[in-house]
MIKOL-580916 format. One record per residue (C-alpha): z, x, y; residue in one letter. Coordinates in steps of 0.05 Angstrom, whole numbers, plus 32768, in hexadecimal, padded with zeros to 4 digits. Example, Ala and Ser with C-alpha at 12.3 -4.5 7.8 and 13.67 -1.06 7.14 Angstrom:
BEGIN
809C80F67FA6a;808F81117FEBs;
END
This chain:
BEGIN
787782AA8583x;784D82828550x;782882C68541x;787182E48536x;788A82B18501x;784482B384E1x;784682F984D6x;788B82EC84BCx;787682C3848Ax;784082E28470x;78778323845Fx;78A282F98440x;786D82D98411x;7851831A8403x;7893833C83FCx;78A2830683CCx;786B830F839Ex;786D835D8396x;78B8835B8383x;78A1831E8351x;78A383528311x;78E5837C8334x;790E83418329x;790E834882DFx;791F839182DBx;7963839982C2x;799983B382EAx;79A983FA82CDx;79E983EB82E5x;79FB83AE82BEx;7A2683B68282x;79FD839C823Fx;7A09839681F9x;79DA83C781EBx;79FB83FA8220x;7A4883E18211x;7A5983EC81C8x;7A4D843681C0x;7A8E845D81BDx;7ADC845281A7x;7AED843B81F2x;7ABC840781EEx;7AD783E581ABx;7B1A83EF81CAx;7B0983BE8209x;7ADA839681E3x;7B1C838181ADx;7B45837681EAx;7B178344820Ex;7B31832181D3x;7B74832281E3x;7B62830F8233x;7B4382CB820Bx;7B9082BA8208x;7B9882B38254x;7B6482848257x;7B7782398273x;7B6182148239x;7B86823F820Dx;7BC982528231x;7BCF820A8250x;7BB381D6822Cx;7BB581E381EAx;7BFF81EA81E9x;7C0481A08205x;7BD4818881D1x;7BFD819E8199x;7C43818C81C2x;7C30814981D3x;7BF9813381A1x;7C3B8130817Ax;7C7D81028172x;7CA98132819Bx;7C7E812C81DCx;7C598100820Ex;7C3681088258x;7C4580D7828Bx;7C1480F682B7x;7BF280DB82F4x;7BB480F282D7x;7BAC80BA82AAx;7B7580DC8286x;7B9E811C8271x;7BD780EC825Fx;7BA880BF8229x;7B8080FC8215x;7BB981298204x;7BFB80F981F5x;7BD980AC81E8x;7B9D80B681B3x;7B75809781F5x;7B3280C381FEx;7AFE809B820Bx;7AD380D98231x;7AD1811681F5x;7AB581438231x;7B02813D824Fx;7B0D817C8270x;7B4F8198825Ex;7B388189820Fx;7AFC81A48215x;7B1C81E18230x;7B4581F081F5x;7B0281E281D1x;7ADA820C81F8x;7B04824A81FDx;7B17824A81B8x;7AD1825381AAx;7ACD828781EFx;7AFF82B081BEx;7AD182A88183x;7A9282D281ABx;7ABC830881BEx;7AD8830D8175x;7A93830E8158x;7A7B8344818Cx;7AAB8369816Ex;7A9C83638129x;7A57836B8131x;7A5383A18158x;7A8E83D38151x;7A7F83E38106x;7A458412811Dx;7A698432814Ex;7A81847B8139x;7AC2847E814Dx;7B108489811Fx;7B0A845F80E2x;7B54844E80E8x;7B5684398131x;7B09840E811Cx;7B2B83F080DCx;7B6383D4810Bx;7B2F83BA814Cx;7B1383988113x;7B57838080F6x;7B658364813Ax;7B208342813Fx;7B20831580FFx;7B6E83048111x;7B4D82E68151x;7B1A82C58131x;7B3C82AF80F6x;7B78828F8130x;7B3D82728166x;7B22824E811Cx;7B6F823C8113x;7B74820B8154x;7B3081EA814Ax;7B3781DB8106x;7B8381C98119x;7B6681978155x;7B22818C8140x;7B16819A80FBx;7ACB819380ECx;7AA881C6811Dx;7A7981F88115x;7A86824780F4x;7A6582718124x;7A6F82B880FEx;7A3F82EA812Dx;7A3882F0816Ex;7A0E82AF8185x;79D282A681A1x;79B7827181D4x;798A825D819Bx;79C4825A816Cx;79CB82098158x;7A0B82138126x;7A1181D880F5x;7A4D81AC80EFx;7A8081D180BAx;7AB481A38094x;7B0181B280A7x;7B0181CD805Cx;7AD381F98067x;7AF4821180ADx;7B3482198094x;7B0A823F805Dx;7AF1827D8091x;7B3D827280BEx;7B54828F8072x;7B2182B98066x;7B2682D780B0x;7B7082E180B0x;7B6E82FE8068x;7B3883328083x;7B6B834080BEx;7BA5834E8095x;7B9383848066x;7B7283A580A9x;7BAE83A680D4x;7BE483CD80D8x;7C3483BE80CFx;7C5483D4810Fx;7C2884068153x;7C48843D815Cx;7C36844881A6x;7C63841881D5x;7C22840781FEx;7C0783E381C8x;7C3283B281C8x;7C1D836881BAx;7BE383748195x;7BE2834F8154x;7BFD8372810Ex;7BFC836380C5x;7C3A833880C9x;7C1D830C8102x;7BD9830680D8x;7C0082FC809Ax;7C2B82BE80BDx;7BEC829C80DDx;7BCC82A18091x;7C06827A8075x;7C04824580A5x;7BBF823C809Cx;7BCE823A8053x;7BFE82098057x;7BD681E1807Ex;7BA681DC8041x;7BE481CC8019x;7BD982087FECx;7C23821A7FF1x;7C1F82547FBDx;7BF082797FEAx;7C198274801Cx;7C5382827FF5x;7C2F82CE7FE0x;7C1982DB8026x;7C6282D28040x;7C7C82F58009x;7C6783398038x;7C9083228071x;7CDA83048053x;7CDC8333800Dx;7CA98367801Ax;7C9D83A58042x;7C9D837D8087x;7CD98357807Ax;7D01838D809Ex;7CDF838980DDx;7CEE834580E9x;7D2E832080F6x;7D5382EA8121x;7D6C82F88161x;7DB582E98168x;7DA882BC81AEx;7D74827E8196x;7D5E827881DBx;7D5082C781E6x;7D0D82AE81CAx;7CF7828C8202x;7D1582BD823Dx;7CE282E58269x;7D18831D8264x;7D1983278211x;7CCF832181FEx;7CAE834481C9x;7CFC834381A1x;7D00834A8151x;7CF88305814Ax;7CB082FE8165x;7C7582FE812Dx;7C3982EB815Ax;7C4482EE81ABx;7C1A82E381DEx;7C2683128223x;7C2C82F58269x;7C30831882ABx;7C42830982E9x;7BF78319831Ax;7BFE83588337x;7BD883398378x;7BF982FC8377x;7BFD82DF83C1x;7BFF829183ADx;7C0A82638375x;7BC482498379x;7B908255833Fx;7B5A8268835Fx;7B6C8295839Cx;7B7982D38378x;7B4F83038355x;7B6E83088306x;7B9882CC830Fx;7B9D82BF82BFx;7BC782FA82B2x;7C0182C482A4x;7C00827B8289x;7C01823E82B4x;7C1F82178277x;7C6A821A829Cx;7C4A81F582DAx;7C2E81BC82AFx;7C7981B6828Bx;7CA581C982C5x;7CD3818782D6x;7CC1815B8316x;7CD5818C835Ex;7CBA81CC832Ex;7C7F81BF8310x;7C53818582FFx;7C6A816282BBx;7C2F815282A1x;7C4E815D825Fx;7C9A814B824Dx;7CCE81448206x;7CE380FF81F0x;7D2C80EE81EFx;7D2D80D881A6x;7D2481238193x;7D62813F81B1x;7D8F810D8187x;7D778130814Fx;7D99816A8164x;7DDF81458168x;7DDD81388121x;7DFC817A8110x;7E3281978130x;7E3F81EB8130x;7E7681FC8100x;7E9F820B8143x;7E9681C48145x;7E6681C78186x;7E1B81B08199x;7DDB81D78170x;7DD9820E81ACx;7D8081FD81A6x;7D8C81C881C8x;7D9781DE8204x;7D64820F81F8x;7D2B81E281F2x;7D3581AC8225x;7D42819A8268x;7D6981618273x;7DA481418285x;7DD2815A825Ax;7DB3819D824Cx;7DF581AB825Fx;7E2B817D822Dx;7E4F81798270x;7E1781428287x;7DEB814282C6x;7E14815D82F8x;7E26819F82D7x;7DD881A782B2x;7DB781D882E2x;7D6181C682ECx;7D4781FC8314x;7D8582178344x;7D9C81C98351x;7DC8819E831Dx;7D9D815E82FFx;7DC28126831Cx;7DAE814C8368x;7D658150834Ax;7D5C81138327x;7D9780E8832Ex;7D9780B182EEx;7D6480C582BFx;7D5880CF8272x;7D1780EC8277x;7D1881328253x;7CEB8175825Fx;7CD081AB8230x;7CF381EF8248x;7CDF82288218x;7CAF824F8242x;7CCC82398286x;7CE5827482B8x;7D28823C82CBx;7D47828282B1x;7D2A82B582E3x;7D1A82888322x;7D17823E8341x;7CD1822A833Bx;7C97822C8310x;7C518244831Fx;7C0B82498306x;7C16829482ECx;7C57829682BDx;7C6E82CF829Fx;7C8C82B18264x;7C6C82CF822Bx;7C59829A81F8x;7C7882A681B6x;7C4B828C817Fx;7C6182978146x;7CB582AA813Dx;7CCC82C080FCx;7CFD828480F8x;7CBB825D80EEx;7CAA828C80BBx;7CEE827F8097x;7CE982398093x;7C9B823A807Dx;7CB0826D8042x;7CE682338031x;7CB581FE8031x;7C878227800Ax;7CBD82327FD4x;7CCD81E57FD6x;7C8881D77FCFx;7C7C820A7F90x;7CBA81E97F6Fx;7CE582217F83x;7D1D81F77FB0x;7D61821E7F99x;7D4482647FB0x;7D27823E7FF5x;7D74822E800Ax;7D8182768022x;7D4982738056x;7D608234807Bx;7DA98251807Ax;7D8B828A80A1x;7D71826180D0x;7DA9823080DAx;7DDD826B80D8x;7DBB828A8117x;7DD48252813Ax;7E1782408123x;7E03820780EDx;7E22820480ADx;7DF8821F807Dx;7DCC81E98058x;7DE282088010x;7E3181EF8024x;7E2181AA803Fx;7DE081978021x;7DE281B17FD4x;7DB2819C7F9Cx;7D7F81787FC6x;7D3C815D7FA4x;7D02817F7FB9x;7CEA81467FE2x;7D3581378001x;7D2D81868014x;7CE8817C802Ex;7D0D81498058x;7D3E817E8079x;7D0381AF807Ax;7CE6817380B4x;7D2B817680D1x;7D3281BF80D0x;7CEA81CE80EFx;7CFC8191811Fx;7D3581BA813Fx;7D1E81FF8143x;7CDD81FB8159x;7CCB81C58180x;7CA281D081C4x;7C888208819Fx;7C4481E8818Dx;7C4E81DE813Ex;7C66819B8139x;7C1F817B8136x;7C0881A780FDx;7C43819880D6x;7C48815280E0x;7BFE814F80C6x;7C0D8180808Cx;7C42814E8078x;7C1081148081x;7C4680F080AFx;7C1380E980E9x;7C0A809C80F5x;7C208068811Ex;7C67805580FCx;7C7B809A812Ax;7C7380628165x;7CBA80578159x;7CCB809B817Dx;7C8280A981A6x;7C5A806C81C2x;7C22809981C5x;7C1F80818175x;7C1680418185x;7BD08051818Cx;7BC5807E8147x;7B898071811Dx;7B96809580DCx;7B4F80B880C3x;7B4280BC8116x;7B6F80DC813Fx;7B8A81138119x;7B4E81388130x;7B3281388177x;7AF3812B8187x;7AB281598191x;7A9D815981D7x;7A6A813781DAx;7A45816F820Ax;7A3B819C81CDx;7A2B816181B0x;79EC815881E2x;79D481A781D3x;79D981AD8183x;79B78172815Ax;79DB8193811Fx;7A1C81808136x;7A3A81478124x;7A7981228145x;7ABC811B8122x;7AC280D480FAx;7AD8809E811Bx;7ACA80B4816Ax;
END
């Protein structure tokens, strides 16, 4: 028997040793860069990897919640202390946090793909039209991913080509980030075209989306002119007739009217075609939808990890509709306990009224992007297509722009658009002859109203250099607000460990 397991042995060693040099023969069969970008199909699939970057945790999860409740209109009173101080209470002692350094992480996941593409589908010989748009799509990507971390992080490194493990990127300034997000999105514009005429390629990103992402980043950078031109294409220019308002405010948050006149940048969701549970990891292509509805879904649906503060829907009591009844976004954007004006007992959460759920309680829950429309619970795949960008939000940037560029008479007309939507008086009849900073003011109201739980409010509240800890008033989170710290987040520290020419953000 000895013999047996000698003989054994001795195979195995010398089996070992003559496949040594086999092991490092590459498998024909494995896709490479060098065998991948050779025809039009391949630059096709390679530009939509780009888009599958959207599905991604970091990105369709938490990064919404960073912008929601990193500002004053929400707050996490999560179990998981750790996600409540990282993403609602300034509190991040660990900058290798996971959910941050997800949104970190696959913003820059999103940033390879986009430079594959740019690198390698110029030499491909395929329709110069259909190449000129791949590329289009590629810097939009690029230019957005460079959007959020200069957004969140400011002062990280421009990869622009496809990186290397040897690559060791310097630090870049926010200036110079928001620099290439400009540069990027410019590039993407003039590439990409209007409107597709085929119905299956629907979603993908167009001139108008690229065009409203350049503004904001624009505006960011306080160069309100700039922004002004860009948006010029979109509200007196040739795509000005492809957008509008829908009549319904809240059709822009329903599973069942997605992809309406009203959306300028929308992200697609899907339900898993081999969906057999509502846990992440036991089926195959589980991030065809967003899990973001699961993190916001009220207590008995979903997990609240993330919630709205009460102060915020007094704000839309101010006003009432000039058939003297409640702003109808009210009930559009929240869950509480009078979502309905009737009060607790008639306000339906989920199939049962709020006083069943919940009995006494004034806590109050995000619901744009929830599926309370279409069934009675949440899940970890939603559906609900995330609307980025609506062309409401475009309305009221062009009006700040025109404030800003002392332009505030011909800005009127694109609030009353807005507020006329949704029954409000227009802003010309009760609010004439306002000062540019009183209509700055309203423009803080307006934006307040019509877009919040849409992931903006950060950004503007930072454009408008009101971050700071006097908004403690309305968010305790403030309390804790270190102006010249925590407007930016800071780098993990793991990439930190791998590049000496990184440095960390100041302050952390």
């Amino acid at each position: 028997m000895k013999n047996i397991y000698y003989i054994l042995l001795c195979f195995l060693i010398i089996h070992f040793y003559s496949c040594e040099d086999e092991l490092d023969i590459v498998n024909p069969n494995e896709v490479t860069n060098e065998s991948f970008w050779q025809n039009e199909k391949d630059a096709v699939q390679g530009v939509n990897a780009c888009y599958s970057t959207l599905h991604r945790t970091g990105f369709s999860r938490w990064q919404p919640m960073l912008y929601d409740l990193r500002s004053d209109v929400g707050a996490s009173n999560s179990p998981w202390s750790d996600l409540a101080n990282a993403l609602d209470k300034f509190i991040q002692p660990d900058s290798n946090f996971g959910p941050v350094v997800d949104v970190y992480r696959d913003n820059y996941i999103g940033i390879f793909r986009t430079n594959q593409v740019l690198d390698n589908v110029p030499d491909i010989d395929m329709d110069e039209d259909l190449k000129n748009r791949i590329l289009g799509e590629a810097y939009f990507f690029r230019g957005m991913h460079y959007y959020h971390l200069a957004s969140l992080w400011g002062n990280v490194p421009l990869q622009l080509a496809t990186s290397k493990p040897t690559d060791f990127p310097a630090t870049s300034s926010e200036a110079e980030v928001w620099a290439q997000v400009i540069d990027d999105l410019q590039n993407a514009a003039v590439r990409l075209p209007i409107t597709y005429d085929d119905p299956i390629e629907l979603g993908r990103i167009t001139k108008g989306g690229a065009s409203a992402l350049l503004a904001k980043a624009y505006m960011q950078i306080k160069e309100y002119a700039s922004a002004k031109d860009v948006l010029d294409f979109l509200v007196i220019g040739e795509g000005a007739g492809l957008y509008d308002l829908v009549p319904d405010y809240s059709d822009n948050f329903k599973v069942t009217s997605e992809n309406n006149v009203e959306s300028v940048i929308e992200w697609g969701y899907a339900n898993n075609p081999l969906e057999f549970t509502d846990q992440d990891t036991d089926t195959p292509n589980h991030n065809f939808g967003t899990s973001i509805a699961q993190f916001y879904g009220p207590p008995g649906v979903g997990f609240t990890d993330g919630e709205a503060l009460r102060w915020v829907t007094g704000e839309f009591e101010i006003e009432r509709t000039i058939t003297d009844e409640r702003d109808p976004r009210l009930a559009a954007t929240f869950l509480y306990d009078f979502t309905n004006p009737a009060g607790p007992m008639f306000t339906q959460v989920y199939g049962l009224s709020f006083e069943e759920r919940y009995g006494p309680n004034d806590r109050v829950f995000f619901r744009k992007f929830l599926n309370d429309h279409i069934k009675n619970e949440e899940g970890f795949r939603s559906e609900n297509n995330y609307r980025f960008i609506r062309y409401s939000d475009v309305l009221l940037m062009y009006a700040e722009c025109l404030n800003a560029t002392n332009n505030t008479i011909a800005a009127y007309q694109y609030i009353d658009r807005v507020r006329t939507r949704v029954g409000l008086a227009p802003l010309s009849g009760v609010k004439p002859g306002l000062t540019q900073t009183e209509f700055l003011e309203q423009i803080k109201h307006e934006r307040l109203l019509e877009l919040t739980g849409e992931g903006h409010r950060f950004n503007d509240l930072k454009r408008w250099g009101d971050l700071g800890s006097s908004l403690s008033d309305r968010d305790a989170g403030f309390t804790n607000f270190e102006i010249g710290k925590h407007e930016l987040l800071p780098i993990p520290q793991q990439d930190l460990d791998i590049n000496p020419n990184m440095n960390q953000n100041p302050r952390w």
